[in-house]
N, C-alpha and C positions, 0 to 999 in steps of 0.2 A: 358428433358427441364423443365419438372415442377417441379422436384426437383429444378431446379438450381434457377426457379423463385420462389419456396418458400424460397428458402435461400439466395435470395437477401434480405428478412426483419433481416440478422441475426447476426446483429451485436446490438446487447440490451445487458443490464445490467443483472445480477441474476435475477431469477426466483425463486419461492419456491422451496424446497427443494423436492426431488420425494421421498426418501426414510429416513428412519432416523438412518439406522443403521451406514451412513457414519458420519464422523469429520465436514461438513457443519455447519457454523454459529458458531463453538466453540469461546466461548471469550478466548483468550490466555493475564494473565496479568504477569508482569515482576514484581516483589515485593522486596522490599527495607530489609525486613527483610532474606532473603537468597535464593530463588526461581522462578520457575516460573509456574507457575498455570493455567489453563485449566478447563472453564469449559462448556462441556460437556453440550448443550442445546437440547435437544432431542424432546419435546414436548413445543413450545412456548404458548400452551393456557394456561397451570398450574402457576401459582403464582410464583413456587419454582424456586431458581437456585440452581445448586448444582456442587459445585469444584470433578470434577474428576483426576484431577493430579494433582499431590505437587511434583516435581522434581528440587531433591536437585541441585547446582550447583556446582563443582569441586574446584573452585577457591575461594579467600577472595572477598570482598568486595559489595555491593549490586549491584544484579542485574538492567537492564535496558532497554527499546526501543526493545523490541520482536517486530519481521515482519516476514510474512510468507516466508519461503524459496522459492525461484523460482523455485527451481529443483524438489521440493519436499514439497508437501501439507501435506505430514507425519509428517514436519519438523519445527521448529521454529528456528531462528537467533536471536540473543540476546548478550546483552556483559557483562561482568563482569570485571573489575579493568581495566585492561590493552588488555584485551584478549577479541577474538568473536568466540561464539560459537554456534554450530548446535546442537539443542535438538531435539531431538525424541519425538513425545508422547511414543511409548513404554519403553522410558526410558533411551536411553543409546541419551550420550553429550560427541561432537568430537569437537575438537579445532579447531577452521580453524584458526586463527592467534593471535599470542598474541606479546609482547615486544614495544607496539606501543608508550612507554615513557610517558603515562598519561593514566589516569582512564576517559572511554568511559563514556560521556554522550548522545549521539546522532549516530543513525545510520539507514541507508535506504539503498535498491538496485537500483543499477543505471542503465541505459538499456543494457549497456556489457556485464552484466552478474556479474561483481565487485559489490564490499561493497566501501560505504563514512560513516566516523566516525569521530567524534571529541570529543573536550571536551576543557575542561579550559585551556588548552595550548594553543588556539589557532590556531593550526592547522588542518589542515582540509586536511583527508589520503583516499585514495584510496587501496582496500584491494581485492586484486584475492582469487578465489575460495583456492588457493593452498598457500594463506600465504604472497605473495608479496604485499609490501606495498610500497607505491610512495606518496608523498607528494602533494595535488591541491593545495595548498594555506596557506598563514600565515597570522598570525595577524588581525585573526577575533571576538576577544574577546573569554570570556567565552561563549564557545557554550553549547546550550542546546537542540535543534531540529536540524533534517535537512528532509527536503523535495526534491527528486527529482522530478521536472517540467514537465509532461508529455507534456504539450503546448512546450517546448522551449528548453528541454533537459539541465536545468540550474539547480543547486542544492538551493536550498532555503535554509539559514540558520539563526536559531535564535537563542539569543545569551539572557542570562540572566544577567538583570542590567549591559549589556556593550550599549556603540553605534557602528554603529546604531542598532536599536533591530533585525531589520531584514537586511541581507544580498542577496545579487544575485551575485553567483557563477559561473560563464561558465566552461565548462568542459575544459578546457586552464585554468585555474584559473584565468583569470580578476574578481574581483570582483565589484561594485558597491552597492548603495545603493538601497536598496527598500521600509527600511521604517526607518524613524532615530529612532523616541521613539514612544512609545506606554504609553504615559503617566503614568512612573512608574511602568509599568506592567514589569515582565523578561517572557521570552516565556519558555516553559516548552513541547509545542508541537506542529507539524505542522502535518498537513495533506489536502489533496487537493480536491474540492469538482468541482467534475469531469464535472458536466453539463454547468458551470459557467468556470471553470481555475479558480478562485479563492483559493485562501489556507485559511482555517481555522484553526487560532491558539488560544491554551489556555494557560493560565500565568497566574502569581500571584505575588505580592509586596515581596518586600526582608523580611521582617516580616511574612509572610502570610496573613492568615483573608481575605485577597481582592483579590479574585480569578474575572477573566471572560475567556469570550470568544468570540474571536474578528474572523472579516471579513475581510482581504485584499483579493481585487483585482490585477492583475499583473500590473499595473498599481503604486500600493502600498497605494492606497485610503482605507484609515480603518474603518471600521462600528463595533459597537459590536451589539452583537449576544443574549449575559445575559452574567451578573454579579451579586453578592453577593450570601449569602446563604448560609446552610451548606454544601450543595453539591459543592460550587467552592472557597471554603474556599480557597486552595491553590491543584486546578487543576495540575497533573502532566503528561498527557500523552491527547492525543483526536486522535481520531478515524469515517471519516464520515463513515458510513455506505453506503454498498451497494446496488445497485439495487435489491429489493425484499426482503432485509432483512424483518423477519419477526418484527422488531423492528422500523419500515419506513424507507424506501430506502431515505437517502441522509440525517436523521438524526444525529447528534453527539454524539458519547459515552465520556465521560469523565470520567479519573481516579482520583479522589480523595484523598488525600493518608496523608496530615496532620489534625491532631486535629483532631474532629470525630463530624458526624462518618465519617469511609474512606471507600472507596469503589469504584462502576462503578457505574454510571448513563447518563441514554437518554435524549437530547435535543433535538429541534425541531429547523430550522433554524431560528425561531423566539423567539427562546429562552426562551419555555416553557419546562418543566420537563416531560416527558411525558412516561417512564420509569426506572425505579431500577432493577439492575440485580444483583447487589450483594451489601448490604449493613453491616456494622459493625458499631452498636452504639458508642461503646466502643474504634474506634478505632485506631491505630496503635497498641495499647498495647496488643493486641489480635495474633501480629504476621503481619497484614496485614495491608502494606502498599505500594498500588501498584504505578509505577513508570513509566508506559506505558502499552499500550492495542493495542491490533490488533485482527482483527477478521478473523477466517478459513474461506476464500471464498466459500471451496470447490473445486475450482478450478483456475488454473493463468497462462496468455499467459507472458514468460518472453522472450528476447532475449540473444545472447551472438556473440561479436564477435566487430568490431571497426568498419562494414561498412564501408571501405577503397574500393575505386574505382579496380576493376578486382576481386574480392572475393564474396564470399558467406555471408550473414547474417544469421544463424538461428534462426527461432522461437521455443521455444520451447512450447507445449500443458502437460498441467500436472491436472489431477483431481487424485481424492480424493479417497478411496478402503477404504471397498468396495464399488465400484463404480454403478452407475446407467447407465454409460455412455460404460461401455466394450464393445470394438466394435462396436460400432453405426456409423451413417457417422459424420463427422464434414466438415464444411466449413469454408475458413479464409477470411475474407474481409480487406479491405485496403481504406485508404482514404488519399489525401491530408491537412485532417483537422479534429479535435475530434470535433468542433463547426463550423456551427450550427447542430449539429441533427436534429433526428426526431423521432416520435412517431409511434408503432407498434397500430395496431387496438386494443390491450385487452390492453391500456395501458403504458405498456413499452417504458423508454427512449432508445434511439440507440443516443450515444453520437462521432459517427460520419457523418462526411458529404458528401451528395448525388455526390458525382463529378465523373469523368471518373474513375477515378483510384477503386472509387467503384465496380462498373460495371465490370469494366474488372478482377479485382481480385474474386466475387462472382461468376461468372462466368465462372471463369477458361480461359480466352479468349486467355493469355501467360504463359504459364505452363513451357515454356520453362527459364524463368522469374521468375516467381513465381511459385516454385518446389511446389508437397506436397500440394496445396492449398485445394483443395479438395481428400477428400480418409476415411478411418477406421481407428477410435481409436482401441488401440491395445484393449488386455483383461482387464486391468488397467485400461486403460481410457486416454491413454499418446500418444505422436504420435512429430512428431518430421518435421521440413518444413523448407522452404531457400528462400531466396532475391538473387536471384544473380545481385548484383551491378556493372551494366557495366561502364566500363573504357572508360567513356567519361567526362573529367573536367564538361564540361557544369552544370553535375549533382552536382557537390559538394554543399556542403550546405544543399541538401534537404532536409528535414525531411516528414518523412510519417508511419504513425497510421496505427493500426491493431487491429483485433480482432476473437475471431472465432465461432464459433454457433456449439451446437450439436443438429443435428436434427432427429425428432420424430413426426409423423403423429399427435400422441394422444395429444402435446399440442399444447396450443393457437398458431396460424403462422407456426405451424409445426415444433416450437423450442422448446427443449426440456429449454436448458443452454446457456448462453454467456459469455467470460471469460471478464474480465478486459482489457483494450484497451492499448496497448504497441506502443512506437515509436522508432525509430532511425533518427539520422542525416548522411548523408552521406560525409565519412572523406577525404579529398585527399588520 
Protein backbone atom coordinates (compact mmCIF):
# COMPACT_ATOMS: atom_id res chain seq x y z
CA UNK A 1 0.00 0.00 0.00
CA UNK A 2 2.75 2.49 0.35
CA UNK A 3 4.16 1.73 -2.83
CA UNK A 4 0.86 2.33 -4.34
CA UNK A 5 0.50 5.71 -2.51
CA UNK A 6 3.88 6.82 -3.44
CA UNK A 7 2.90 6.09 -6.98
CA UNK A 8 -0.14 8.09 -6.84
CA UNK A 9 2.43 11.29 -7.42
CA UNK A 10 3.57 9.62 -10.66
CA UNK A 11 2.35 10.91 -13.37
CA UNK A 12 5.14 14.25 -13.82
CA UNK A 13 7.09 15.15 -16.81
CA UNK A 14 11.05 14.09 -17.18
CA UNK A 15 13.37 14.33 -14.59
CA UNK A 16 17.19 14.54 -15.04
CA UNK A 17 18.71 12.10 -16.50
CA UNK A 18 20.25 9.30 -13.83
CA UNK A 19 22.92 8.08 -16.10
CA UNK A 20 24.63 9.48 -19.11
CA UNK A 21 25.77 6.60 -20.93
CA UNK A 22 21.98 6.39 -22.34
CA UNK A 23 20.64 8.45 -25.82
CA UNK A 24 18.42 10.91 -23.09
CA UNK A 25 18.21 14.49 -24.19
CA UNK A 26 19.89 13.81 -27.76
CA UNK A 27 19.07 16.60 -30.19
CA UNK A 28 18.03 14.67 -33.37
CA UNK A 29 18.09 17.36 -36.48
CA UNK A 30 16.72 16.53 -40.04
CA UNK A 31 19.19 18.67 -42.51
CA UNK A 32 18.25 20.12 -45.88
CA UNK A 33 21.62 19.25 -47.14
CA UNK A 34 21.30 15.19 -47.21
CA UNK A 35 21.01 13.77 -43.44
CA UNK A 36 20.21 13.44 -40.35
CA UNK A 37 22.18 14.37 -37.42
CA UNK A 38 22.29 13.59 -33.59
CA UNK A 39 23.80 15.14 -31.32
CA UNK A 40 24.93 13.27 -28.42
CA UNK A 41 24.43 15.67 -25.20
CA UNK A 42 26.29 13.82 -22.47
CA UNK A 43 27.32 16.53 -20.04
CA UNK A 44 24.95 19.63 -20.16
CA UNK A 45 27.34 21.80 -17.87
CA UNK A 46 30.21 22.05 -20.71
CA UNK A 47 29.86 24.84 -23.22
CA UNK A 48 30.45 22.28 -26.24
CA UNK A 49 27.88 20.47 -28.30
CA UNK A 50 29.06 18.09 -30.37
CA UNK A 51 27.36 16.05 -33.57
CA UNK A 52 27.68 12.40 -32.89
CA UNK A 53 25.83 11.04 -36.08
CA UNK A 54 25.85 12.20 -39.68
CA UNK A 55 23.60 9.34 -41.29
CA UNK A 56 23.40 9.46 -44.75
CA UNK A 57 19.83 8.82 -46.20
CA UNK A 58 19.08 6.39 -49.06
CA UNK A 59 16.75 8.38 -51.16
CA UNK A 60 17.12 11.91 -53.25
CA UNK A 61 15.86 14.92 -51.95
CA UNK A 62 16.32 16.85 -48.49
CA UNK A 63 15.53 15.37 -45.56
CA UNK A 64 12.79 16.53 -43.05
CA UNK A 65 10.40 16.61 -39.57
CA UNK A 66 12.44 13.74 -37.58
CA UNK A 67 10.12 12.50 -34.33
CA UNK A 68 11.04 9.84 -32.00
CA UNK A 69 9.82 6.47 -32.95
CA UNK A 70 7.11 5.23 -30.69
CA UNK A 71 8.27 1.60 -30.64
CA UNK A 72 11.62 2.41 -30.43
CA UNK A 73 13.75 5.24 -28.67
CA UNK A 74 16.81 3.73 -30.71
CA UNK A 75 15.00 5.05 -33.52
CA UNK A 76 14.14 8.08 -35.44
CA UNK A 77 11.14 8.71 -38.17
CA UNK A 78 11.94 11.18 -40.76
CA UNK A 79 10.95 11.44 -44.50
CA UNK A 80 12.70 12.14 -47.46
CA UNK A 81 11.04 12.96 -51.18
CA UNK A 82 8.14 10.80 -51.30
CA UNK A 83 9.08 8.22 -48.71
CA UNK A 84 9.24 7.67 -44.61
CA UNK A 85 11.79 6.35 -42.95
CA UNK A 86 12.94 4.56 -39.69
CA UNK A 87 16.61 5.50 -38.80
CA UNK A 88 18.65 3.92 -36.41
CA UNK A 89 21.18 5.67 -34.43
CA UNK A 90 23.36 2.65 -35.15
CA UNK A 91 23.05 3.26 -38.64
CA UNK A 92 20.99 1.23 -40.53
CA UNK A 93 17.46 3.11 -42.47
CA UNK A 94 14.31 0.90 -43.18
CA UNK A 95 11.74 2.25 -45.38
CA UNK A 96 8.38 2.09 -43.82
CA UNK A 97 6.42 3.66 -46.93
CA UNK A 98 7.22 5.47 -49.78
CA UNK A 99 5.10 6.18 -53.31
CA UNK A 100 2.95 8.82 -51.45
CA UNK A 101 2.71 10.99 -54.95
CA UNK A 102 4.52 14.38 -53.37
CA UNK A 103 7.73 15.16 -51.51
CA UNK A 104 6.86 14.96 -47.35
CA UNK A 105 7.00 18.11 -45.78
CA UNK A 106 5.35 17.50 -42.44
CA UNK A 107 4.84 14.46 -40.32
CA UNK A 108 3.89 13.23 -36.55
CA UNK A 109 2.47 10.14 -34.79
CA UNK A 110 -0.92 9.75 -34.16
CA UNK A 111 -2.35 7.79 -31.14
CA UNK A 112 -2.99 4.28 -33.34
CA UNK A 113 0.11 3.82 -33.57
CA UNK A 114 -0.06 5.29 -37.60
CA UNK A 115 2.06 8.05 -39.38
CA UNK A 116 0.09 11.76 -40.78
CA UNK A 117 2.18 13.33 -43.54
CA UNK A 118 1.59 15.92 -45.96
CA UNK A 119 3.01 18.25 -48.13
CA UNK A 120 2.19 20.83 -51.11
CA UNK A 121 -0.33 18.51 -52.43
CA UNK A 122 -2.58 19.04 -50.22
CA UNK A 123 -3.37 16.19 -48.94
CA UNK A 124 -3.14 15.02 -45.93
CA UNK A 125 -2.36 10.69 -45.51
CA UNK A 126 -2.45 8.49 -43.04
CA UNK A 127 0.54 5.91 -43.13
CA UNK A 128 0.61 2.18 -40.91
CA UNK A 129 3.59 0.92 -39.56
CA UNK A 130 3.50 -1.66 -42.59
CA UNK A 131 3.23 0.95 -45.67
CA UNK A 132 -0.64 1.28 -45.96
CA UNK A 133 -1.53 4.59 -46.87
CA UNK A 134 -5.32 6.08 -46.74
CA UNK A 135 -6.03 9.40 -47.51
CA UNK A 136 -7.64 12.01 -44.20
CA UNK A 137 -8.20 14.75 -46.24
CA UNK A 138 -7.72 17.23 -49.30
CA UNK A 139 -7.25 20.49 -50.07
CA UNK A 140 -5.41 21.96 -47.34
CA UNK A 141 -2.98 24.10 -49.04
CA UNK A 142 0.63 23.72 -48.95
CA UNK A 143 1.29 22.01 -45.69
CA UNK A 144 4.19 22.51 -43.75
CA UNK A 145 3.59 21.26 -40.11
CA UNK A 146 1.26 19.00 -38.49
CA UNK A 147 0.61 18.39 -34.89
CA UNK A 148 -1.23 15.78 -33.38
CA UNK A 149 -3.74 17.29 -30.50
CA UNK A 150 -3.21 15.38 -27.28
CA UNK A 151 -6.44 17.55 -25.73
CA UNK A 152 -8.66 16.41 -28.60
CA UNK A 153 -7.12 13.71 -30.75
CA UNK A 154 -7.44 16.27 -33.86
CA UNK A 155 -4.37 16.80 -36.07
CA UNK A 156 -3.15 20.34 -36.25
CA UNK A 157 -2.05 21.49 -39.53
CA UNK A 158 0.00 24.43 -40.85
CA UNK A 159 0.30 25.29 -44.06
CA UNK A 160 2.88 27.92 -45.58
CA UNK A 161 1.54 31.04 -47.32
CA UNK A 162 -1.90 29.07 -48.02
CA UNK A 163 -5.18 30.02 -46.00
CA UNK A 164 -6.07 29.42 -43.56
CA UNK A 165 -2.48 29.17 -41.85
CA UNK A 166 -3.62 26.84 -39.50
CA UNK A 167 -6.00 24.02 -39.91
CA UNK A 168 -8.19 21.58 -37.53
CA UNK A 169 -8.30 18.15 -38.70
CA UNK A 170 -10.56 15.36 -36.98
CA UNK A 171 -9.41 12.04 -37.36
CA UNK A 172 -12.80 11.55 -39.81
CA UNK A 173 -11.14 14.28 -41.91
CA UNK A 174 -13.77 17.30 -41.14
CA UNK A 175 -11.70 19.97 -41.21
CA UNK A 176 -12.29 23.62 -39.94
CA UNK A 177 -10.46 26.48 -39.23
CA UNK A 178 -8.17 27.42 -36.40
CA UNK A 179 -6.43 30.18 -37.47
CA UNK A 180 -6.83 32.02 -41.07
CA UNK A 181 -3.56 34.18 -41.16
CA UNK A 182 -0.79 34.71 -39.09
CA UNK A 183 -0.04 37.98 -40.63
CA UNK A 184 2.35 36.85 -43.45
CA UNK A 185 3.90 34.54 -41.52
CA UNK A 186 3.92 30.63 -43.45
CA UNK A 187 4.25 27.89 -40.42
CA UNK A 188 7.26 25.94 -40.69
CA UNK A 189 6.55 24.17 -37.32
CA UNK A 190 4.15 23.06 -34.82
CA UNK A 191 4.47 21.44 -31.61
CA UNK A 192 2.48 21.45 -28.46
CA UNK A 193 3.19 22.90 -25.06
CA UNK A 194 1.66 20.31 -22.87
CA UNK A 195 0.76 22.30 -19.40
CA UNK A 196 -1.28 24.93 -21.36
CA UNK A 197 -2.93 22.57 -24.88
CA UNK A 198 -1.64 25.44 -26.65
CA UNK A 199 0.59 24.80 -29.90
CA UNK A 200 3.56 26.72 -30.40
CA UNK A 201 4.39 27.54 -33.99
CA UNK A 202 7.43 28.93 -35.76
CA UNK A 203 7.36 30.54 -39.29
CA UNK A 204 8.76 32.92 -41.56
CA UNK A 205 7.73 35.37 -44.60
CA UNK A 206 7.99 33.85 -48.10
CA UNK A 207 11.37 35.82 -48.45
CA UNK A 208 12.78 35.01 -45.14
CA UNK A 209 14.64 37.57 -42.91
CA UNK A 210 11.29 37.79 -40.66
CA UNK A 211 11.17 34.77 -38.60
CA UNK A 212 9.05 34.30 -35.17
CA UNK A 213 7.40 32.51 -33.00
CA UNK A 214 3.90 32.35 -32.19
CA UNK A 215 1.29 31.14 -29.44
CA UNK A 216 -2.04 29.79 -30.28
CA UNK A 217 -4.42 28.66 -28.03
CA UNK A 218 -7.02 25.77 -29.13
CA UNK A 219 -9.19 28.35 -29.18
CA UNK A 220 -6.83 29.74 -32.14
CA UNK A 221 -6.12 33.24 -30.24
CA UNK A 222 -2.46 34.16 -31.45
CA UNK A 223 0.23 35.69 -29.15
CA UNK A 224 3.77 35.81 -30.27
CA UNK A 225 6.37 34.62 -28.29
CA UNK A 226 9.70 36.58 -30.27
CA UNK A 227 10.48 37.63 -33.39
CA UNK A 228 13.38 39.04 -35.36
CA UNK A 229 17.13 38.24 -35.06
CA UNK A 230 19.53 36.21 -36.63
CA UNK A 231 18.51 33.27 -34.81
CA UNK A 232 14.67 33.35 -36.38
CA UNK A 233 15.81 34.74 -39.61
CA UNK A 234 13.72 31.98 -41.28
CA UNK A 235 12.86 29.49 -38.33
CA UNK A 236 12.26 25.81 -39.82
CA UNK A 237 11.31 23.29 -37.33
CA UNK A 238 10.39 24.02 -33.08
CA UNK A 239 10.49 21.71 -30.57
CA UNK A 240 8.97 22.49 -26.69
CA UNK A 241 11.03 20.98 -24.40
CA UNK A 242 10.47 18.56 -21.85
CA UNK A 243 9.85 18.19 -18.29
CA UNK A 244 13.37 18.54 -16.73
CA UNK A 245 15.17 19.01 -19.66
CA UNK A 246 18.27 20.21 -18.76
CA UNK A 247 17.88 23.20 -21.17
CA UNK A 248 14.26 24.41 -19.01
CA UNK A 249 11.44 22.19 -19.12
CA UNK A 250 8.79 23.69 -21.43
CA UNK A 251 11.27 25.96 -23.26
CA UNK A 252 11.65 26.20 -27.23
CA UNK A 253 14.28 24.80 -29.48
CA UNK A 254 14.23 26.40 -32.87
CA UNK A 255 16.01 25.22 -35.96
CA UNK A 256 17.33 27.82 -37.82
CA UNK A 257 18.28 26.83 -41.21
CA UNK A 258 18.50 29.94 -43.78
CA UNK A 259 21.24 32.75 -44.18
CA UNK A 260 23.43 32.39 -41.22
CA UNK A 261 24.20 31.59 -39.17
CA UNK A 262 21.84 28.29 -39.04
CA UNK A 263 21.71 26.22 -36.42
CA UNK A 264 19.58 25.20 -33.04
CA UNK A 265 18.67 27.66 -30.53
CA UNK A 266 16.62 27.89 -26.80
CA UNK A 267 13.89 30.19 -26.21
CA UNK A 268 12.12 30.94 -23.07
CA UNK A 269 8.29 31.25 -23.41
CA UNK A 270 8.99 34.78 -23.14
CA UNK A 271 10.89 34.92 -25.90
CA UNK A 272 14.30 35.35 -24.44
CA UNK A 273 17.42 33.50 -26.04
CA UNK A 274 18.46 31.57 -23.39
CA UNK A 275 20.39 28.92 -25.15
CA UNK A 276 22.78 27.84 -28.34
CA UNK A 277 23.26 24.26 -28.85
CA UNK A 278 24.69 24.24 -32.11
CA UNK A 279 25.56 27.25 -33.98
CA UNK A 280 27.34 27.79 -37.70
CA UNK A 281 28.37 31.40 -38.47
CA UNK A 282 28.87 30.58 -41.97
CA UNK A 283 25.75 29.01 -42.47
CA UNK A 284 24.15 26.73 -44.83
CA UNK A 285 27.28 26.68 -46.89
CA UNK A 286 28.96 24.59 -44.42
CA UNK A 287 26.55 21.71 -45.34
CA UNK A 288 24.08 22.48 -42.30
CA UNK A 289 20.85 23.37 -42.80
CA UNK A 290 18.60 21.93 -40.46
CA UNK A 291 14.87 21.47 -41.34
CA UNK A 292 13.34 20.03 -38.06
CA UNK A 293 14.47 19.14 -34.46
CA UNK A 294 13.08 16.51 -31.95
CA UNK A 295 14.58 15.68 -28.80
CA UNK A 296 15.34 11.88 -27.29
CA UNK A 297 13.03 11.85 -24.37
CA UNK A 298 14.66 8.79 -23.31
CA UNK A 299 11.74 7.41 -22.91
CA UNK A 300 7.67 7.37 -24.66
CA UNK A 301 4.11 5.90 -23.58
CA UNK A 302 2.70 5.46 -27.36
CA UNK A 303 -0.38 3.52 -28.09
CA UNK A 304 -1.68 1.23 -31.08
CA UNK A 305 -4.94 0.08 -31.90
CA UNK A 306 -8.55 2.04 -32.97
CA UNK A 307 -10.18 1.71 -29.29
CA UNK A 308 -13.29 0.24 -31.08
CA UNK A 309 -15.86 -0.82 -28.42
CA UNK A 310 -15.25 -4.95 -27.31
CA UNK A 311 -11.33 -4.68 -27.87
CA UNK A 312 -8.23 -4.19 -26.37
CA UNK A 313 -6.10 -0.72 -26.59
CA UNK A 314 -2.44 -1.26 -25.97
CA UNK A 315 -0.04 0.95 -24.31
CA UNK A 316 3.05 0.57 -25.11
CA UNK A 317 6.24 1.52 -22.38
CA UNK A 318 9.52 2.08 -24.31
CA UNK A 319 12.85 3.59 -22.70
CA UNK A 320 16.09 4.02 -23.75
CA UNK A 321 19.42 1.14 -23.34
CA UNK A 322 21.15 1.24 -21.78
CA UNK A 323 18.71 1.79 -19.61
CA UNK A 324 18.65 2.99 -15.93
CA UNK A 325 15.07 1.68 -15.70
CA UNK A 326 15.73 -2.47 -16.30
CA UNK A 327 13.51 -4.07 -14.46
CA UNK A 328 12.40 -1.66 -11.94
CA UNK A 329 8.55 -1.45 -11.14
CA UNK A 330 6.58 1.17 -13.26
CA UNK A 331 3.11 2.35 -12.67
CA UNK A 332 0.48 3.71 -15.40
CA UNK A 333 -1.94 6.27 -14.37
CA UNK A 334 -4.90 7.52 -16.20
CA UNK A 335 -6.99 10.42 -16.01
CA UNK A 336 -10.14 11.91 -17.64
CA UNK A 337 -8.03 15.17 -18.41
CA UNK A 338 -4.10 16.29 -19.07
CA UNK A 339 -5.42 19.79 -17.48
CA UNK A 340 -5.64 21.02 -14.67
CA UNK A 341 -2.60 19.37 -12.99
CA UNK A 342 -0.70 19.52 -10.27
CA UNK A 343 2.62 19.97 -8.76
CA UNK A 344 4.87 17.11 -6.96
CA UNK A 345 6.64 18.47 -3.70
CA UNK A 346 10.37 18.96 -5.40
CA UNK A 347 8.73 20.74 -8.15
CA UNK A 348 7.58 18.72 -10.90
CA UNK A 349 4.51 19.39 -13.13
CA UNK A 350 2.02 16.27 -13.44
CA UNK A 351 0.08 17.35 -16.33
CA UNK A 352 -2.81 15.43 -15.54
CA UNK A 353 -5.96 15.65 -13.56
CA UNK A 354 -6.75 14.60 -9.95
CA UNK A 355 -10.30 12.71 -10.84
CA UNK A 356 -11.48 9.01 -10.17
CA UNK A 357 -10.09 7.53 -13.06
CA UNK A 358 -6.90 8.66 -11.39
CA UNK A 359 -7.05 6.90 -8.39
CA UNK A 360 -8.31 3.88 -9.63
CA UNK A 361 -5.91 3.44 -12.32
CA UNK A 362 -2.76 4.28 -9.84
CA UNK A 363 -4.01 2.11 -7.73
CA UNK A 364 -4.65 -0.87 -9.67
CA UNK A 365 -8.28 -0.96 -8.27
CA UNK A 366 -9.68 -2.73 -11.98
CA UNK A 367 -6.87 -4.75 -13.35
CA UNK A 368 -9.24 -6.57 -14.75
CA UNK A 369 -9.72 -3.25 -17.02
CA UNK A 370 -6.73 -2.02 -17.04
CA UNK A 371 -4.46 -5.04 -17.71
CA UNK A 372 -0.50 -4.52 -16.89
CA UNK A 373 -1.10 -1.20 -15.01
CA UNK A 374 1.19 -1.97 -12.47
CA UNK A 375 4.24 -4.71 -12.70
CA UNK A 376 8.37 -4.77 -14.15
CA UNK A 377 9.99 -3.27 -16.72
CA UNK A 378 11.59 -5.79 -18.59
CA UNK A 379 15.79 -5.87 -18.79
CA UNK A 380 15.35 -3.00 -21.57
CA UNK A 381 13.33 -0.86 -19.77
CA UNK A 382 10.01 -1.82 -22.08
CA UNK A 383 6.84 -3.48 -20.87
CA UNK A 384 3.92 -3.74 -22.80
CA UNK A 385 -0.26 -2.98 -20.99
CA UNK A 386 -4.02 -2.90 -22.34
CA UNK A 387 -7.44 -0.76 -21.97
CA UNK A 388 -9.86 -3.28 -22.42
CA UNK A 389 -12.71 -1.19 -23.93
CA UNK A 390 -16.14 -2.49 -22.96
CA UNK A 391 -18.86 -2.85 -25.35
CA UNK A 392 -21.08 -0.47 -24.10
CA UNK A 393 -22.17 2.50 -26.71
CA UNK A 394 -22.63 4.82 -23.82
CA UNK A 395 -18.77 5.06 -23.92
CA UNK A 396 -18.08 6.08 -27.33
CA UNK A 397 -16.52 9.29 -27.70
CA UNK A 398 -14.52 9.12 -24.63
CA UNK A 399 -11.26 10.14 -24.68
CA UNK A 400 -8.79 9.39 -21.58
CA UNK A 401 -4.92 10.30 -20.87
CA UNK A 402 -2.20 8.18 -19.58
CA UNK A 403 0.97 8.20 -18.41
CA UNK A 404 3.36 5.85 -16.39
CA UNK A 405 6.15 6.56 -13.64
CA UNK A 406 9.25 4.36 -12.99
CA UNK A 407 9.68 4.07 -9.35
CA UNK A 408 12.81 4.27 -7.14
CA UNK A 409 13.07 4.86 -3.40
CA UNK A 410 16.29 7.21 -4.09
CA UNK A 411 14.47 10.01 -5.87
CA UNK A 412 12.36 12.95 -4.95
CA UNK A 413 8.49 11.29 -4.50
CA UNK A 414 10.00 7.91 -4.92
CA UNK A 415 9.99 8.60 -9.00
CA UNK A 416 12.65 7.79 -10.63
CA UNK A 417 11.08 8.80 -14.74
CA UNK A 418 7.65 9.78 -16.10
CA UNK A 419 6.96 9.20 -19.73
CA UNK A 420 4.95 11.55 -21.95
CA UNK A 421 1.17 11.56 -21.39
CA UNK A 422 -0.72 9.52 -24.30
CA UNK A 423 -4.61 9.56 -25.04
CA UNK A 424 -7.22 7.78 -27.12
CA UNK A 425 -10.81 8.27 -28.09
CA UNK A 426 -13.04 5.50 -27.89
CA UNK A 427 -14.49 4.45 -31.62
CA UNK A 428 -17.79 2.79 -32.14
Amino acid sequence: MRLRLKAALALVALSLPAAAQNNQWDWVISNFSGGLYGSAILNFDGPSRTLVLNQALPVSADASNPIMDPDNNFCYITSRADTILQVHNQGTVITLASGLGYTITCLDADEDGTFVCGGASGILNRVTRTGVITTIATALGTMNAVEWDVDTGNIIVGTFLSTPALWRVTRSGVKTTLVASLGGIGVSGIDQHHPSGDFIVSGFTGGGINGAILRVTGGGAVSTVATGGPELATPNGVEVLHTGHPDGEYNIAVAEFGGAPTGLYVFDLNGRLVSTILNFPAGNTNGIGPSGVCVNQGKALSGAGNARLGTLYQLKLRNEGPVPYGNKIYVISGSFGARPGFTLADGRQVNLALDPLYFVTTQNLLPGIFQNFVGSLNSAGDANANVLILNEPVIIGLRTFYSYAVIDGAFPSSIQQVSNTHAFTIQP
